[in-house]
C-alpha positions as CSV (number, residue, x, y, z in Angstrom):
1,X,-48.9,58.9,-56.0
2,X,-47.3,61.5,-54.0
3,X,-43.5,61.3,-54.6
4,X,-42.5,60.0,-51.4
5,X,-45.0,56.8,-51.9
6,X,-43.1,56.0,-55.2
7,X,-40.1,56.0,-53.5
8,X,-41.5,53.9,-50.7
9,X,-42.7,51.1,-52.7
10,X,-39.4,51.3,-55.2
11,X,-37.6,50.7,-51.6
12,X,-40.0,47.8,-51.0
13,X,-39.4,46.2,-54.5
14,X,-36.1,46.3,-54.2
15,X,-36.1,44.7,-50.6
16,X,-38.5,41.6,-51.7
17,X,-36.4,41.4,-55.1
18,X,-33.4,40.9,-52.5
19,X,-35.2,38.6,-50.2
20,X,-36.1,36.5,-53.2
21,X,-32.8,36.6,-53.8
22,X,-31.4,35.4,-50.6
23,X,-34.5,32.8,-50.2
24,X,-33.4,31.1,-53.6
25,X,-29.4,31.1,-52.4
26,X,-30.7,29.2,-49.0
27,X,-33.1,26.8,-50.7
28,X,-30.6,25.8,-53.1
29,X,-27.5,25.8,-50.6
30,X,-29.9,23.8,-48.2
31,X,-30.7,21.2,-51.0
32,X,-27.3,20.8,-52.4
33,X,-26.2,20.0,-48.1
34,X,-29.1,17.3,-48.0
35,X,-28.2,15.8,-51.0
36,X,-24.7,15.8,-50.3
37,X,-25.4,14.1,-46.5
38,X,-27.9,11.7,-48.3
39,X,-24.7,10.1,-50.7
40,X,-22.4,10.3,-47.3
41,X,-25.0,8.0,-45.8
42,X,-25.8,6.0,-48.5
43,X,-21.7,5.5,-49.1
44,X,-21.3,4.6,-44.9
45,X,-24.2,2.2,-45.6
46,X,-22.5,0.5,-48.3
47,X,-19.2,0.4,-46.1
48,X,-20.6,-1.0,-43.2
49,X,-22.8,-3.8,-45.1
50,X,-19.9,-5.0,-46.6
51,X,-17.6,-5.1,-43.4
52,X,-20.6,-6.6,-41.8
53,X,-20.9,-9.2,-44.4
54,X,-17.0,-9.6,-44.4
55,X,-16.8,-10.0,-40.5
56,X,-20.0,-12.2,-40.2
57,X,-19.1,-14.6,-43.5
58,X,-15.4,-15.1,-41.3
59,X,-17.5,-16.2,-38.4
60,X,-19.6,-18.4,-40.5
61,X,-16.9,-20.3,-42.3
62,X,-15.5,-20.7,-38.2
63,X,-19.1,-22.6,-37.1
64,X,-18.9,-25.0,-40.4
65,X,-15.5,-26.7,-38.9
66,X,-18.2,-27.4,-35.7
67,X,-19.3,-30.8,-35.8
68,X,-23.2,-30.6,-35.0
């Protein structure tokens, strides 16, 4: 290796060791963000099923004073 090779590919390692670097930060910040939008949406799901099931079990108990 000629001495300006070496120092090319030390360059290089260091630039893929940083991209490694960087790729792990965004796979890890992009997993932690899905996971945290997948427990908001399960949570709105639970709130809405149960003011659903609040508003329609109102309505219901309305329609049993109906006579048929």
């Amino acid at each position: 290796f000629k001495p300006q090779q070496f120092h090319f590919f030390v360059v290089l390692k260091i630039l893929l060791l940083v991209l490694q670097l960087v790729l792990e930060e965004l796979l890890l910040s992009l997993f932690l963000l899905l996971r945290f939008l997948y427990f908001l949406l399960k949570s709105l799901n639970l709130i809405t099923h149960k003011v659903l099931l609040t508003r329609f079990s109102s309505l219901a108990s309305l329609f049993e004073d109906l006579p048929n």
